[in-house]
N, C-alpha and C positions, 0 to 999 in steps of 0.2 A: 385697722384703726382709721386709717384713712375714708376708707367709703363712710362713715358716721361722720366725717365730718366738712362741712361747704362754708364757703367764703361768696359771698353776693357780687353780686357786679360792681357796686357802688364801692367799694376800699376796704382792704386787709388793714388798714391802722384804726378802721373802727373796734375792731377784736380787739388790740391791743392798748387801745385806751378806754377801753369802755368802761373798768373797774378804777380806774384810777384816783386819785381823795386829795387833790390840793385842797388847799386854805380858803382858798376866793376862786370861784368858778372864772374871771379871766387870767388865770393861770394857768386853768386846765384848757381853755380854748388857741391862747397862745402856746401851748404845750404842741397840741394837736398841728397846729398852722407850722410850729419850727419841725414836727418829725416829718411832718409831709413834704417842706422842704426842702430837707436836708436827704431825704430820700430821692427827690428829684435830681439833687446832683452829688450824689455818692461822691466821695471824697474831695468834693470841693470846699473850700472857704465856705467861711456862714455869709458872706456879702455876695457871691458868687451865687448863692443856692437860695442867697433872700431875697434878690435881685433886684433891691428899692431900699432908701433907707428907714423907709417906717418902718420896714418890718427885718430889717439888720438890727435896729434899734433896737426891737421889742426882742430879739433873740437874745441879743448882749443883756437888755434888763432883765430877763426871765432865767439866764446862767447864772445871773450876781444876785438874786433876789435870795435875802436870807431865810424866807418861808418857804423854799424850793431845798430839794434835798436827793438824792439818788432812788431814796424809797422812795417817795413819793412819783418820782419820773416812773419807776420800772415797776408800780403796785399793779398796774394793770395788767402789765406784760406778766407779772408773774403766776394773777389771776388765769390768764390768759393759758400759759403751760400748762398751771391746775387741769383744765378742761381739758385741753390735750389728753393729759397724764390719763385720767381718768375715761376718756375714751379711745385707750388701750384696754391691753389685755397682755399677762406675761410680765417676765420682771422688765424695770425700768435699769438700766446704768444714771448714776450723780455723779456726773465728773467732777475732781474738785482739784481744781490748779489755780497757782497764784501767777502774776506776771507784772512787767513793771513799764511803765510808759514814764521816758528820758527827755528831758529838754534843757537848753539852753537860756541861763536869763541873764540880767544885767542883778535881779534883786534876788539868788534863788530863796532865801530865807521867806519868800513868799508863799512858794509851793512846797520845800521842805526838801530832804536828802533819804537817797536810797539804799546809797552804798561807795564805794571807794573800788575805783579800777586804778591801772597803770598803763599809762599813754609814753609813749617814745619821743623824746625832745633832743635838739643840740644835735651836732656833729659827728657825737661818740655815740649815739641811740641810748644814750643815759634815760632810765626808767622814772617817771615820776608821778605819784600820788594823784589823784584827780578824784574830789569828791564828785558826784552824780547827783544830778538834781532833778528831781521827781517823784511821780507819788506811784501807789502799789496799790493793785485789784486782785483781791480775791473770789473766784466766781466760781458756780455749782450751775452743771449742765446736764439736762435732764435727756438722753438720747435712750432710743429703744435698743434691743440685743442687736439688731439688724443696721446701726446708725443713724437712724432719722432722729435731727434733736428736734426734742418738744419744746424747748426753750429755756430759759433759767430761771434758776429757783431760789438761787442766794446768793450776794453781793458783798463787799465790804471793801471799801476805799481806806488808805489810811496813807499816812507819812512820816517823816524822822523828822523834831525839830534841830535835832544833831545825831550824828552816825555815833555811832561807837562799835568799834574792830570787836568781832565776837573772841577772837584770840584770848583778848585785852579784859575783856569782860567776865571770861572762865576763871580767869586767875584770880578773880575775888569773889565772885562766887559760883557753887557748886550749881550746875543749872539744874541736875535730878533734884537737888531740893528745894527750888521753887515751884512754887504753885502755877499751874497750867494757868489759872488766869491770871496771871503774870508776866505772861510771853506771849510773844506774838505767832505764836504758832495755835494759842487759842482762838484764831480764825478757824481752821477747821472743824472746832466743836460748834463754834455758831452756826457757821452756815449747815453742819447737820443739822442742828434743830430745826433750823429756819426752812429746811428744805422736808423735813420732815413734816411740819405741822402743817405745811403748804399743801402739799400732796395727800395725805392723807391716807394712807396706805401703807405703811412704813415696811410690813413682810412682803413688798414686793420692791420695795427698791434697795440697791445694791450699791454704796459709795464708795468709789472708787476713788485709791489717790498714787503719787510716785511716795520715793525713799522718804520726802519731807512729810508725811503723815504718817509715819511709822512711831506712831503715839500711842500709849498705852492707856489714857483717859481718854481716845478717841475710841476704841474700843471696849473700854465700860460704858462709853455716853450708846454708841449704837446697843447694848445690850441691855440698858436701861429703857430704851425707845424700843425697843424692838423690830429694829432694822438691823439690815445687814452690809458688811463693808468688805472689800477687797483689797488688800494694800502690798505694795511693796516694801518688804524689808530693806533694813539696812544697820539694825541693832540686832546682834545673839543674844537674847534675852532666857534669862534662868526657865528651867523647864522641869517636872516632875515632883522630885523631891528636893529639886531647889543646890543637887548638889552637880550637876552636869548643866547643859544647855542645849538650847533647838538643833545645833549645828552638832552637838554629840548623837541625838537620837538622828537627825536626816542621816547621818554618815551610817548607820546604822540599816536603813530602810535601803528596801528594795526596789530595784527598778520595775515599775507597774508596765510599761509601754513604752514606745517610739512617737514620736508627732514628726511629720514632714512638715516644714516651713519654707514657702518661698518669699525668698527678697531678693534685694539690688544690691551689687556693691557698688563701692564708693562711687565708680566710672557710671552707675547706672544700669550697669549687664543685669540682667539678672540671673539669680544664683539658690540655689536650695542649701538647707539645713535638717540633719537630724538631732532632733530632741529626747534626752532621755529625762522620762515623766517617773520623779519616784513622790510619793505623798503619805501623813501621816497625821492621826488624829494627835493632836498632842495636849498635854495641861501645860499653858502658859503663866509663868508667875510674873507678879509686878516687880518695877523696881525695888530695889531693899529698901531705898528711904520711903518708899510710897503704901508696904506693904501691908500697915497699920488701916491705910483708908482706902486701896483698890481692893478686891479678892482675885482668887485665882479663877483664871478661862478654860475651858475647851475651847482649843481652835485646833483649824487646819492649815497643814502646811505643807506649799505644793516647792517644788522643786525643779526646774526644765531645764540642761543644761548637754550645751549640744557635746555629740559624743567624740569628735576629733574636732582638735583646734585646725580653722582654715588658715589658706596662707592668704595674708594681704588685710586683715580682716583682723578685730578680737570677737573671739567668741562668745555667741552666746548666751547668758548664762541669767534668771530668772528666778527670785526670791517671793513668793507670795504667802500671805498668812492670810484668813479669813475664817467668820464663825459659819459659812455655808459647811454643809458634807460635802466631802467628796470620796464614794466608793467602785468607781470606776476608773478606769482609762478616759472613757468619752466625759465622763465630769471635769473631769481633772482639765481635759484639752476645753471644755467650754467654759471655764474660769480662765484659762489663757486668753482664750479668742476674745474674753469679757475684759482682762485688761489690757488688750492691744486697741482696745475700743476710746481709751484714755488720749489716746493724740487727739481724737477730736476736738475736745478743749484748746489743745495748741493750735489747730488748725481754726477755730472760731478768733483765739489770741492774733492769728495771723491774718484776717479776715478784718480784726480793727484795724491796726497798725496800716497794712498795707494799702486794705480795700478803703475804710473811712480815714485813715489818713491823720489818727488820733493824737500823731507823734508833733504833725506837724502845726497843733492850733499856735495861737499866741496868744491866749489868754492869760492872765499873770497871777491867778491864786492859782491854790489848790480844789478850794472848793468849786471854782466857776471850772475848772476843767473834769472834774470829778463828773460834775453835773451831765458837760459837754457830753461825756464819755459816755455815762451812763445809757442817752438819746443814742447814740451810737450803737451800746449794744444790740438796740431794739433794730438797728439794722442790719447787723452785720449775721443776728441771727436768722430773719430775712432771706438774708443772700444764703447763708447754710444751710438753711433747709431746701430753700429753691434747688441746691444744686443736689443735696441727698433725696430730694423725692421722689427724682427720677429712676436712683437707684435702687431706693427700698419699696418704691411703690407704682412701679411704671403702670399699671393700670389702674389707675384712680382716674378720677373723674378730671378733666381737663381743668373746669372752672376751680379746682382748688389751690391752680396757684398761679390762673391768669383771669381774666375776667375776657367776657364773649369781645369784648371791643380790640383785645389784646391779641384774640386768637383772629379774630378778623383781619387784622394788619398783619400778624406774622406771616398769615398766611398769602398777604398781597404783595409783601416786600421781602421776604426769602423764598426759593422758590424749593419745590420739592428735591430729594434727589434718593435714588434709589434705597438710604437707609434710611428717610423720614416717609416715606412714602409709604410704607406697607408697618409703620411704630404706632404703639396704640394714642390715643390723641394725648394725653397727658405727656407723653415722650415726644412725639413729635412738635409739640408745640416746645417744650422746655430746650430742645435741640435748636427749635429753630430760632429759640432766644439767645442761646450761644453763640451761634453763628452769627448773629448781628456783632456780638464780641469780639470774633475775633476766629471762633471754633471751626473747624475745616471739615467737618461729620464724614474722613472716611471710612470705610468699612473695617479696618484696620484700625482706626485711634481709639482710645480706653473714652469712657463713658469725660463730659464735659466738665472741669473744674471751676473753681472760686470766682477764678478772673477774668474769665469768659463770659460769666453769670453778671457780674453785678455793670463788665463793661455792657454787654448785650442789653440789660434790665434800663441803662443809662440812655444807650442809643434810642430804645422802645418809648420812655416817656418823651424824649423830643419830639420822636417824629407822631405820637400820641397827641401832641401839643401842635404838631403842625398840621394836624388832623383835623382837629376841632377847629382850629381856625378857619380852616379851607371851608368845614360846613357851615361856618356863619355865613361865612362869608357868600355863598351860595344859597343860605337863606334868607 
């Protein structure tokens, strides 16, 4: 994938804006001027990152301008994955997770409510009520089988003008008999479409989601499209003849295989697992009140679930339904590996919050921070591909994710050392953008993370910027 594709000397945010369709063409120029910005100082303040008030100004009017919108921000970037997408080969993974970005106001009724925790007050650590004030992202992440993400595909901001306790809400009405578009879990039928018609390819992408997409119009909408999805259960849904359930016919199935899994426990050690793989083509039926308007599926249903409970640890244990086959051992374990692929999404979630610092604006709607956020992804995804290139692609071509002026400086102001030294230039250079961060490259430490990447990428445009200065100044 990657050798088919190059990035010029002159900016990676011409790719990602080039497609883009505001209203009034200075829109789209101040668009370009706030990501370039806000790019120079990753997780600063926008006055910080504007560093003049004309152009703090124009950022604050270009967030609250009512002709500005999320699509509009991210049309380019999304164009932008298209391309991508498309120069590949193999299936793609759509990760689809929601997440919620938390703040603090004086008016929250501005930005709207998310949900209701329980916070500790008084003396006696008396428990009490604390609604949450914030809005909610739902997003669709386009990564290869390998993890390189192409970028996103589908969006959706939204918020509560008041919470309501879903407890509270069951007791009057039955939720299986409302309508999917009725609830807000019809997010995940949008962004299929939307990631569908985007891409254009629908038999090779795979949409993957947790327990919360365990829907059963999400699984007619991909079989209408003709895509495919991978989901974790968390409903025993009727099966066969409608007079047993999935959880009747798996208990039934055989164990297909073993899978060895290595992880960490809690303390960080690392520790293995045995998985036992049983799987079964099954006819899945719809709910009973829905049974009039969905029909019944063929799907597959894999099962992993490790063979002794450890000690220290809960086990294991792995629910997956999907309309892929699986008549293997080795299928079975490459639909695991494909939805262990699913943190990624969290890890880009974590990549806003922490890296852009999304948590922390003080904008006081909803929709100016939506906006905010939006600008944000485009960088955060950025920083995630930066740091997976090097692991799905260490011999690409250098200039695809620095430019010659980039590789020039790395190479004056870190100095070699025996593991960048003999790394093909792609890796050597992405290493030694790490290191600016923070990253110590011994022979021994796991390939560079998140926060290495976007500190190192921070230090590099300054002294980029100290750079160019020096040569006026010399001319």
């Amino acid at each position: 994938m990657t050798g088919n594709v190059r990035v010029d000397d002159e900016d990676w945010i011409n790719r990602e804006t080039a497609d883009n369709s505001f209203q009034d063409a200075r829109l789209r120029r101040r668009f370009r001027i706030l990501l370039e910005r806000l790019w120079s100082g990753v997780g600063q303040t926008i006055p910080f990152a504007c560093q003049d008030w004309a152009n703090t100004k124009g950022a604050y009017r270009f967030l609250s301008n009512e002709r500005v919108s999320e699509q509009d921000i991210l049309g380019g970037h999304f164009q932008a994955s298209g391309e991508r997408f498309r120069a590949t080969e193999g299936p793609i993974l759509v990760l689809q997770d929601t997440t919620t970005f938390s703040y603090q106001r004086e008016r929250p009724e501005l930005i709207g409510y998310t949900g209701k925790t329980s916070i500790q007050r008084g003396r006696h650590g008396l428990q009490q009520p604390l609604t949450q004030c914030g809005i909610l992202m739902h997003s669709s992440l386009a990564v290869t089988a390998e993890g390189l993400p192409l970028g996103l595909t589908a969006i959706k901001f939204w918020t509560r003008t008041q919470f309501k306790g879903c407890t509270a809400l069951k007791r009057k009405v039955n939720p299986t008999r409302m309508p999917i578009e009725e609830k807000e879990s019809y997010r995940w039928l949008e962004n299929l479409r939307q990631s569908t018609a985007l891409l254009g390819e629908p038999e090779r992408c795979v949409h993957i989601g947790d327990r919360e997409s365990d829907i059963y119009e999400l699984f007619c909408e991909a079989h209408d499209l003709g895509t495919h999805f991978l989901v974790r259960t968390c409903v025993d849904r009727l099966a066969g003849d409608g007079e047993h359930t999935i959880a009747d016919e798996m208990a039934e199935a055989k164990v297909k295989g073993l899978h060895r899994v290595e992880l960490r426990d809690s303390k960080g050690r690392p520790d293995e697992a045995f998985l036992e793989i049983r799987y079964r083509r099954i006819t899945v039926l719809p709910p009973l009140y829905k049974q009039r308007r969905y029909p019944e599926l063929r799907l597959t249903v894999i099962h992993a679930q490790e063979r002794t409970a450890p000690a220290g640890r809960p086990p294991i244990e792995w629910k997956l339904i999907t309309d892929l086959s699986v008549k293997s051992r080795a299928e079975a374990i490459e639909k695991l590996d494909w939805y262990a692929m699913r943190w990624k999404i969290e890890t880009f979630h974590k990549i806003l919050k922490s890296g852009c610092k999304a948590e922390e604006s003080k904008l006081r709607t909803a929709d100016r921070l939506a906006n905010l956020i939006s600008v944000f992804c485009i960088l955060s995804w950025r920083i995630f591909w930066l740091t997976m290139l090097n692991r799905c692609a260490a011999h690409a071509p250098a200039q695809l994710a620095v430019t010659q002026t980039e590789i020039e400086l790395l190479d004056r102001v870190v100095m070699d050392t025996p593991r960048t030294a003999q790394a093909p230039p792609l890796l050597r250079s992405l290493i030694k953008l790490a290191q600016l961060g923070g990253y110590l490259a011994r022979a021994s430490d796991p390939p560079p993370g998140n926060t290495v990447m976007w500190r190192g990428m921070r230090r590099l445009i300054d002294i980029q910027l100290g750079y160019e200065l020096a040569q006026d100044e010399c001319g």
